[in-house]
C-alpha positions as CSV (number, residue, x, y, z in Angstrom):
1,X,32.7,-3.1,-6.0
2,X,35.4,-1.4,-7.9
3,X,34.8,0.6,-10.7
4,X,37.1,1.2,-13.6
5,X,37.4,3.8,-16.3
6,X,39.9,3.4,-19.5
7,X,41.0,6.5,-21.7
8,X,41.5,5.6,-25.1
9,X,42.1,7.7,-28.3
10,X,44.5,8.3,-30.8
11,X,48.2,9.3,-30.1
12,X,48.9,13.0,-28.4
13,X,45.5,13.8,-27.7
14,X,46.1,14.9,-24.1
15,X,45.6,11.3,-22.5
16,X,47.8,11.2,-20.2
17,X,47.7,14.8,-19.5
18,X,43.7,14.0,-18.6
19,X,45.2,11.0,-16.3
20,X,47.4,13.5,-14.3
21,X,44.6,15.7,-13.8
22,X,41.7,13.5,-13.0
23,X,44.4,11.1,-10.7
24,X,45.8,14.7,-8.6
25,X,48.9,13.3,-9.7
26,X,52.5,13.9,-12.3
27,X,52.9,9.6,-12.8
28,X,52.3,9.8,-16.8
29,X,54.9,11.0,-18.8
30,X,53.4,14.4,-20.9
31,X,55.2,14.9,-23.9
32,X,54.3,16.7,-27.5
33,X,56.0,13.4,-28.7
34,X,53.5,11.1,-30.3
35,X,53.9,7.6,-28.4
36,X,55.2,8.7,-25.4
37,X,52.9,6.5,-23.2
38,X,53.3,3.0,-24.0
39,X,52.7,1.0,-20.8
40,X,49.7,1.2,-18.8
41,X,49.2,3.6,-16.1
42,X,47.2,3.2,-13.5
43,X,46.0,5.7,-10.6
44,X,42.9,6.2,-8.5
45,X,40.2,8.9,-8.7
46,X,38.5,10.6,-5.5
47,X,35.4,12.8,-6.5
48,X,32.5,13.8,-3.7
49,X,33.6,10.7,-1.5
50,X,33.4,8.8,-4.1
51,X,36.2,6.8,-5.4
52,X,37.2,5.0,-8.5
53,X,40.1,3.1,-10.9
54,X,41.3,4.8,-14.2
55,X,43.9,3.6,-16.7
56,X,45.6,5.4,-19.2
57,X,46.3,3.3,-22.7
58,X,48.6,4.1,-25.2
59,X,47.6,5.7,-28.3
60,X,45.6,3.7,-31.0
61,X,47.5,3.5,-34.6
62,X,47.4,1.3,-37.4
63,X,49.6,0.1,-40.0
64,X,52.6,1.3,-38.5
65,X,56.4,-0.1,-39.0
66,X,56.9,0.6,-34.9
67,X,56.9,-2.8,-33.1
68,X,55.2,-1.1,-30.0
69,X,52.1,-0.1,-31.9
70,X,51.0,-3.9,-32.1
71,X,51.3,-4.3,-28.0
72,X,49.7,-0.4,-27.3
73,X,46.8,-1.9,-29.3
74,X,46.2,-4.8,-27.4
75,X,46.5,-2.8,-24.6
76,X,43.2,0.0,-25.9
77,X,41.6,-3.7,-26.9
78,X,41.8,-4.8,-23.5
79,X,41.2,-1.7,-21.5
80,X,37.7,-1.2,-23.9
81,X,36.9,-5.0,-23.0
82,X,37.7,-4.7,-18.8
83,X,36.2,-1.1,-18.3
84,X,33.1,0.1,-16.9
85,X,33.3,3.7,-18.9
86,X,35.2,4.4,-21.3
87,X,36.7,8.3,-22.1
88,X,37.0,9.0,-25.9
89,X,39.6,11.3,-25.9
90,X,39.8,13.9,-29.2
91,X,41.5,16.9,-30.2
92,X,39.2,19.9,-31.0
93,X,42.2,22.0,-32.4
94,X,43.1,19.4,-34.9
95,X,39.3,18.0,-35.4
96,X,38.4,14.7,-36.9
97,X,41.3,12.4,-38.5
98,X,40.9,9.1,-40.3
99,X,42.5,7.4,-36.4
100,X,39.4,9.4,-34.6
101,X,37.0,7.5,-36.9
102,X,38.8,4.3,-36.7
103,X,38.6,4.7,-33.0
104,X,35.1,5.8,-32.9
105,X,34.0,2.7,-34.5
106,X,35.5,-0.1,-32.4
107,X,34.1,1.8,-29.2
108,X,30.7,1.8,-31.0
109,X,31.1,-1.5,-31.7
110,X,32.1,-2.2,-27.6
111,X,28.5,-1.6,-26.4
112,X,29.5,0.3,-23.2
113,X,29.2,4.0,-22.0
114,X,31.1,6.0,-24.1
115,X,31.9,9.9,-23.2
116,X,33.3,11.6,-25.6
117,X,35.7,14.6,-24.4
118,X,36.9,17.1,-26.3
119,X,40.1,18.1,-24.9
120,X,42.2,21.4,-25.4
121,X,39.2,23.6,-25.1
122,X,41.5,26.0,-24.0
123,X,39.4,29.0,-24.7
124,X,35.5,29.3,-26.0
125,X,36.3,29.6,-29.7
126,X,37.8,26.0,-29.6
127,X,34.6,25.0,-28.0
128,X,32.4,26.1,-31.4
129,X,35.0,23.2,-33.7
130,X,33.7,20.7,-31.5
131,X,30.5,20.1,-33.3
132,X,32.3,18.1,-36.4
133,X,32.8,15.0,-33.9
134,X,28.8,14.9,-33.3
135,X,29.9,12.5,-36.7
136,X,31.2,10.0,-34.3
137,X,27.6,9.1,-33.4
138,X,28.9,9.1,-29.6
139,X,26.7,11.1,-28.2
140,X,27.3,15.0,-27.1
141,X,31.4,15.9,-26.8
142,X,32.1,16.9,-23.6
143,X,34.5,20.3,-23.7
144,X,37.2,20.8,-21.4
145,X,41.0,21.7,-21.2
146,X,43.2,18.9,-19.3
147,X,45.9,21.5,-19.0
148,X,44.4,23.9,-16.7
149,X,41.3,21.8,-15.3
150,X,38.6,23.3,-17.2
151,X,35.5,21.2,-17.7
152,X,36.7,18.3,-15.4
153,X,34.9,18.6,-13.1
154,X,31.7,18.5,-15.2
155,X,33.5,15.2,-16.8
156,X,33.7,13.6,-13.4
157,X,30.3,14.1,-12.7
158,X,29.6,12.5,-16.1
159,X,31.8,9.3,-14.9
160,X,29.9,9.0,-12.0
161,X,26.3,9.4,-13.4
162,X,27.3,6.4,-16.1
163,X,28.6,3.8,-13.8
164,X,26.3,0.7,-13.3
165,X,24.2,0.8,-10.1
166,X,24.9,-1.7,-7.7
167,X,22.7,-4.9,-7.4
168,X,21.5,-5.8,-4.0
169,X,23.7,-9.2,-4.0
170,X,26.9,-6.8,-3.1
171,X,25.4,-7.0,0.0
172,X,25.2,-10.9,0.0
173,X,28.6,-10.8,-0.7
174,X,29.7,-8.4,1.7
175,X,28.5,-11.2,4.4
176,X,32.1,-13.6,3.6
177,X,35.8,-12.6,3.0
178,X,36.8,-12.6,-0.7
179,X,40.0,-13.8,-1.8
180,X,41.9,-12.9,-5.1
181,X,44.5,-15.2,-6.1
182,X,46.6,-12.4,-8.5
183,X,50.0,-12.7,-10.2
184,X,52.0,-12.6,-13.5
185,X,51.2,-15.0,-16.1
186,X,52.0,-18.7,-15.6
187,X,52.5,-17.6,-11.8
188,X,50.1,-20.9,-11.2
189,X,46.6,-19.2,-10.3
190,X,44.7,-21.2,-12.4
191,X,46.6,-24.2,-10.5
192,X,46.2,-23.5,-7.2
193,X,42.7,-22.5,-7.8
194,X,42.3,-25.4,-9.2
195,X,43.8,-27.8,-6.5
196,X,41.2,-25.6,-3.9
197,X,38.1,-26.5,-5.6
198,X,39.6,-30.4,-6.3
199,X,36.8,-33.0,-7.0
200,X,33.8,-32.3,-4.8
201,X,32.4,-29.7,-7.2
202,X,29.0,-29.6,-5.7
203,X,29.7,-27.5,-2.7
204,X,31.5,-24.5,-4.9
205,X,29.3,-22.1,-6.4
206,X,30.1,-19.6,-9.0
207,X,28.3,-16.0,-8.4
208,X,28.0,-13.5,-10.9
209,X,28.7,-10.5,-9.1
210,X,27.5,-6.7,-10.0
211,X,31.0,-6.0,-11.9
212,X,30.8,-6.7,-15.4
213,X,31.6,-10.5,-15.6
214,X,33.1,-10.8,-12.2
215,X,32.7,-14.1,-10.8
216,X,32.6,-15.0,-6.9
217,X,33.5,-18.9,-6.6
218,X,32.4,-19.6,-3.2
219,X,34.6,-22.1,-1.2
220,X,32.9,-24.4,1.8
221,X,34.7,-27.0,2.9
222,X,37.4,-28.1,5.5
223,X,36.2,-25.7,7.6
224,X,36.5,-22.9,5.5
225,X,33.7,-20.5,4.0
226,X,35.0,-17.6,1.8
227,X,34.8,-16.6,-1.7
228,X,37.3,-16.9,-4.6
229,X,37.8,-13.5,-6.5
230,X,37.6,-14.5,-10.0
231,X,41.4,-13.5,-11.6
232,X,42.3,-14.2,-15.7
233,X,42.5,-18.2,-14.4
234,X,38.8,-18.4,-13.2
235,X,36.9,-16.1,-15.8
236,X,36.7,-17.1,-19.5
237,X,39.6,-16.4,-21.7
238,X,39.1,-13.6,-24.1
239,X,40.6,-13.4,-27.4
240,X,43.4,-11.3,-26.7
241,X,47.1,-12.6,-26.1
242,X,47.6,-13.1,-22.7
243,X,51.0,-13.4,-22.3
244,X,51.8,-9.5,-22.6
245,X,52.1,-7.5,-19.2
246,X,49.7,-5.3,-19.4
247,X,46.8,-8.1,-19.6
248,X,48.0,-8.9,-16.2
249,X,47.8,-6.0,-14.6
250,X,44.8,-4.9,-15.8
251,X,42.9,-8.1,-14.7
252,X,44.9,-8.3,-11.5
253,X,42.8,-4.5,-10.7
254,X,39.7,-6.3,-11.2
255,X,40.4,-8.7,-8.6
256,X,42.4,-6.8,-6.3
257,X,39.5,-4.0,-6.3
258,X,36.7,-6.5,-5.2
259,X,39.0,-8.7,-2.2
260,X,39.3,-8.4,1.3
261,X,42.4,-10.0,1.0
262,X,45.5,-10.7,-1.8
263,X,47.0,-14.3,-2.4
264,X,50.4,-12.9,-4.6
265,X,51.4,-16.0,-6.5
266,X,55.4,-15.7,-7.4
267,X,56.8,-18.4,-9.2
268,X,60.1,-20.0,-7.5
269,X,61.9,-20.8,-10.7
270,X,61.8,-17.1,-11.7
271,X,62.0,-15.4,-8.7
272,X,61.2,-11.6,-7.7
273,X,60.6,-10.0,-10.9
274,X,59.3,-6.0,-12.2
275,X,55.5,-7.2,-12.5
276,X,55.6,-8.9,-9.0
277,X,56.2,-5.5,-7.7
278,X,53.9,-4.2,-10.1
279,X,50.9,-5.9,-8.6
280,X,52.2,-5.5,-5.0
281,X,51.7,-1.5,-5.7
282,X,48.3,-2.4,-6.8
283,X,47.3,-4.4,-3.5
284,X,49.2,-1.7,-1.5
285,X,47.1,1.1,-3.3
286,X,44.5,-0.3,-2.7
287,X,45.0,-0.8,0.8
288,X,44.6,-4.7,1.1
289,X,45.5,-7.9,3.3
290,X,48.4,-9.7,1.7
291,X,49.8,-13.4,1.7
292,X,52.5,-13.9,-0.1
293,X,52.8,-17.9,-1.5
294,X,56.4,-18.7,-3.6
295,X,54.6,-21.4,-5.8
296,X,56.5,-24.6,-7.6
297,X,58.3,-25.2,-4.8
298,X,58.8,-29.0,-5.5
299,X,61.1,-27.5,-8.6
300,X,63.8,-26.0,-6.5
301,X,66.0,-27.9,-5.8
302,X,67.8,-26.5,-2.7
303,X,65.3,-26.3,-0.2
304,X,66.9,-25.6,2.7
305,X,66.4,-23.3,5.7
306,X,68.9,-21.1,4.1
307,X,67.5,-21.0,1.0
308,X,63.8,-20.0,2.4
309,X,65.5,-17.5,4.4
310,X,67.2,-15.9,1.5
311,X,63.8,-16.1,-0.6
312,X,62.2,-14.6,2.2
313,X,64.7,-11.3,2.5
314,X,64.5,-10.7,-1.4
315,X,61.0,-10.3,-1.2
316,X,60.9,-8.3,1.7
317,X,63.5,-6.1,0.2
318,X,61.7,-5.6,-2.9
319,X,58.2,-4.9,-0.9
320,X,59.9,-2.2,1.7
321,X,58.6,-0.4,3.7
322,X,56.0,-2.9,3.9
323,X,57.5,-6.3,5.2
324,X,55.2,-7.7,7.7
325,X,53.5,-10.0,5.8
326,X,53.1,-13.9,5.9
327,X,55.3,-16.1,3.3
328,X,54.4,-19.4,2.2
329,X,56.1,-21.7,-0.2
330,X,53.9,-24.2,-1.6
331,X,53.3,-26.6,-4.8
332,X,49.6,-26.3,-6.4
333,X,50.9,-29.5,-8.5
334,X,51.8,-31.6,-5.5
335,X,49.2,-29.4,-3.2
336,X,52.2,-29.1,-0.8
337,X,51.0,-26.4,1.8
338,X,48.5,-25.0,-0.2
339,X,45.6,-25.3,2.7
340,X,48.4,-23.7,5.2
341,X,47.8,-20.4,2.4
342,X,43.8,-20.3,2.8
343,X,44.3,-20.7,6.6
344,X,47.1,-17.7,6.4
345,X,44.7,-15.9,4.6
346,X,41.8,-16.5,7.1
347,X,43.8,-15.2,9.2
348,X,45.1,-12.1,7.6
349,X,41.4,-11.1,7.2
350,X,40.6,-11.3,10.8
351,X,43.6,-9.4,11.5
352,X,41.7,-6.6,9.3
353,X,39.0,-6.5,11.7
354,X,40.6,-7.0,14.8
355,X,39.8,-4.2,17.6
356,X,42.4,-3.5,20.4
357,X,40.4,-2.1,23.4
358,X,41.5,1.5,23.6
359,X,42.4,1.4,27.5
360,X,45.1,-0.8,26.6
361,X,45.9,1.1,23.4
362,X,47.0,3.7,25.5
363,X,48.4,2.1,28.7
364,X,51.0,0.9,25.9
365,X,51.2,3.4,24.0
366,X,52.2,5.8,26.4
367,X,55.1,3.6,27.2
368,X,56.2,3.4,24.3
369,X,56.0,7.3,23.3
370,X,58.1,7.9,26.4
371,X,60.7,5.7,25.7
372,X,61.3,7.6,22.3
373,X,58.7,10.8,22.0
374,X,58.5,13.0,18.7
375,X,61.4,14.6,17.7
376,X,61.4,18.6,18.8
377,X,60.6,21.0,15.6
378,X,62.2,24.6,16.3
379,X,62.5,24.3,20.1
380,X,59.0,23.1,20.6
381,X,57.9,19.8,21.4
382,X,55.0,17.5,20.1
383,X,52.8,16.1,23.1
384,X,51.2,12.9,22.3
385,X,48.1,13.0,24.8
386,X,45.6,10.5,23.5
387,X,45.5,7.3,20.9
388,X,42.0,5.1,19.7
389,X,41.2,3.3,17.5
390,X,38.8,4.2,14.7
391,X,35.9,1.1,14.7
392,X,33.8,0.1,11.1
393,X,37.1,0.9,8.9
394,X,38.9,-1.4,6.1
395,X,41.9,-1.3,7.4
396,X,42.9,-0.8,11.3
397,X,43.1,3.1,11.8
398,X,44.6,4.9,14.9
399,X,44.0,8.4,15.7
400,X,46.8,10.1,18.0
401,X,45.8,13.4,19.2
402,X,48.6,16.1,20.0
403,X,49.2,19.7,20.2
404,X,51.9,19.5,16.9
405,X,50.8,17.5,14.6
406,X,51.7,19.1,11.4
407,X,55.4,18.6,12.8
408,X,55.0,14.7,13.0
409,X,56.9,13.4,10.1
410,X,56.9,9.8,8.7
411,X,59.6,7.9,10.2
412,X,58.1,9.0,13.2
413,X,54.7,7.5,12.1
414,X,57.0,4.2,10.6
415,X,58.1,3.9,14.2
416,X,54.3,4.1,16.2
417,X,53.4,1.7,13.4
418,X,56.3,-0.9,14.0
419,X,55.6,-0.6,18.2
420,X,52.1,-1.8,17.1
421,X,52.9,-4.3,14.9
422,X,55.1,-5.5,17.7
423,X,51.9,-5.6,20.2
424,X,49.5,-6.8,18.6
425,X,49.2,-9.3,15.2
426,X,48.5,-7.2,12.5
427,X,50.5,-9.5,9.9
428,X,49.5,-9.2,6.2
429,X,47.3,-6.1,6.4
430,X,48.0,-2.5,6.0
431,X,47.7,0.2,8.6
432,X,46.7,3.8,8.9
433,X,47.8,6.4,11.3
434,X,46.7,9.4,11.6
435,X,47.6,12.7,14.1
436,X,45.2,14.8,15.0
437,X,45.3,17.8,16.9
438,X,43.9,17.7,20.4
């Protein structure tokens, strides 16, 4: 199940600085400018094998004359109300201000696993001023500098000791694929979802999974035996507007986390837009099957073979590298197609899972690295000797083994990738490759 941690506090703190260091990444802008982040950043975490989903908020502030403040406060409301732990992030050098304690009591108010960290801990004096915020009531402050890594990993284990355990109906739910139906607002999820279940009520059953108000709609009928990922259309609405962006997104992590496979609604009359993409990067991050369905298709008005085909190439463009993924253009009002995207999807999940023998693996393989082998590197040449594929993984995974393989580069890897797309029908799911030495 995924698991998701939100880092709240008040403006120039060292959020985002935190974010960078915890995520082994530069995406946040750092800046000594109060305000600097303002959208929503999201990255993954990878500590002792274990992984998990962070989100960096803009900084909380009141009764300011900024129009951005208003959103970057819905967006600390909503990332408090979706996360599994939240980090309370403070300054020790400049102590407690009337934001901290404005902070401090909407997260006591939240009811969730609060750890407060006291950043810019630079040097052990600075650790002594981080008694005063013992007045939060939140519990001990956890020291550490987000500059140069100190106390982090401490923190991490922290996170990890204070996420919920997992029930034994994960497993239950392991059993059947899980689909997400994810997209910007007024995409049509709730529509589509809606035309699935249709009248006969009695053979869907909502599941509340271990994730805090996730909810597995199970979906047996026609053949068909999967569970619906709950997405902002399935679970309750919360009070918070949901038109802004960022409410999207942040949901859209929820479902995308806990699916075998991604049904990205687009809307027809609005085309290819930034938070389509958006959402793509989430599926593709998280390494998931994909079906793309161009909804309201009974609105546009030229329909014709042209017309698909040029639909088709803009998405494609705006999801390169990663193109080989089904299309469908449907209507959840008129329920045109719509059973032609569960069947898509079935079938995108058992590509997932699909095996190819590794004797014929490598009677094609070979072919096809001896047609077009490695590039040389410096006079020397990379010898592919051996591919398999690795069994019991969530996405297919090939292992080639060579004598080089620090000198295989990526459009190298792009190009073993394609040939085995070409083989074999991996559509809608991502792949892994991976060279070895042998």
């Amino acid at each position: 199940m995924g698991r998701l941690v939100a880092i709240v506090g008040r403006p120039n703190v060292g959020k985002s600085t935190l974010f960078n260091r915890l995520t082994q990444t530069r995406t946040a802008i750092v800046d000594d400018t109060s305000g600097t982040t303002r959208d929503r950043q999201y990255g993954k975490v990878d500590w002792c094998g274990q992984e998990f989903s962070i989100v960096d908020t803009g900084g909380w502030v009141v009764n300011s004359e900024d129009i951005f403040e208003g959103e970057i406060n819905k967006q600390v409301a909503i990332a408090i109300e979706e996360a599994d732990v939240i980090l309370f992030v403070v300054d020790v050098m400049n102590g407690v201000t009337d934001l901290d304690d404005q902070v401090a009591g909407i997260l006591r108010r939240s009811r969730k696993p609060i750890i407060l960290v006291a950043n810019k801990s630079d040097s052990n004096e600075w650790r002594y001023n981080a008694a005063e915020f013992y007045s939060f009531g939140l519990g001990d402050p956890f020291c550490i500098s987000a500059a140069n890594g100190s106390g982090t990993g401490d923190l991490l284990d922290e996170i990890m000791a204070r996420f919920p355990e997992k029930d034994n109906e994960d497993e239950t739910l392991e059993q059947l694929p899980r689909f997400a139906i994810v997209g910007r607002p007024n995409a049509g999820k709730s529509s589509i979802i809606n035309a699935f279940i249709g009248e006969e009520r009695n053979i869907v059953t909502n599941i509340a999974g271990t994730t805090r108000d996730s909810i597995y709609t199970r979906y047996s009928k026609y053949g068909f035996d999967f569970y619906l990922v709950d997405t902002a259309g399935i679970r309750k609405k919360t009070k918070v507007n949901e038109d802004i962006e960022y409410y999207s997104v942040i949901r859209s992590i929820r479902a995308i986390e806990n699916s075998d496979v991604c049904i990205l609604m687009i809307d027809a009359t609005r085309g290819i837009e930034s938070q389509d993409t958006n959402i793509f990067s989430l599926i593709q991050k998280n390494k998931k099957g994909l079906v793309v369905c161009v909804n309201k298709w009974d609105l546009v008005e030229d329909k014709s073979q042209n017309a698909i085909k040029h639909f088709e190439k803009a998405i494609r463009d705006r999801f390169a590298p990663f193109t080989d993924f089904p299309i469908i253009f449907a209507s959840a009002l008129t329920k045109q197609r719509i059973y032609k995207v569960l069947e898509t999807a079935v079938e995108v999940y058992n590509n997932r899972n699909r095996i190819v023998p590794t004797s014929q693996l490598n009677n094609y393989m070979q072919e096809v690295i001896s047609a077009y082998p490695p590039p040389a590197n410096k006079g020397k040449y990379v010898k592919i000797k051996y591919v398999t594929m690795l069994k019991e993984q969530k996405i297919p995974t090939f292992v080639f083994f060579c004598n080089l393989p620090q000198w295989v580069k990526e459009p190298y890897r792009r190009y073993l990738e394609n040939k085995i797309r070409e083989e074999w029908d991996f559509s809608g799911t991502p792949i892994s490759i991976f060279m070895r030495e042998k």
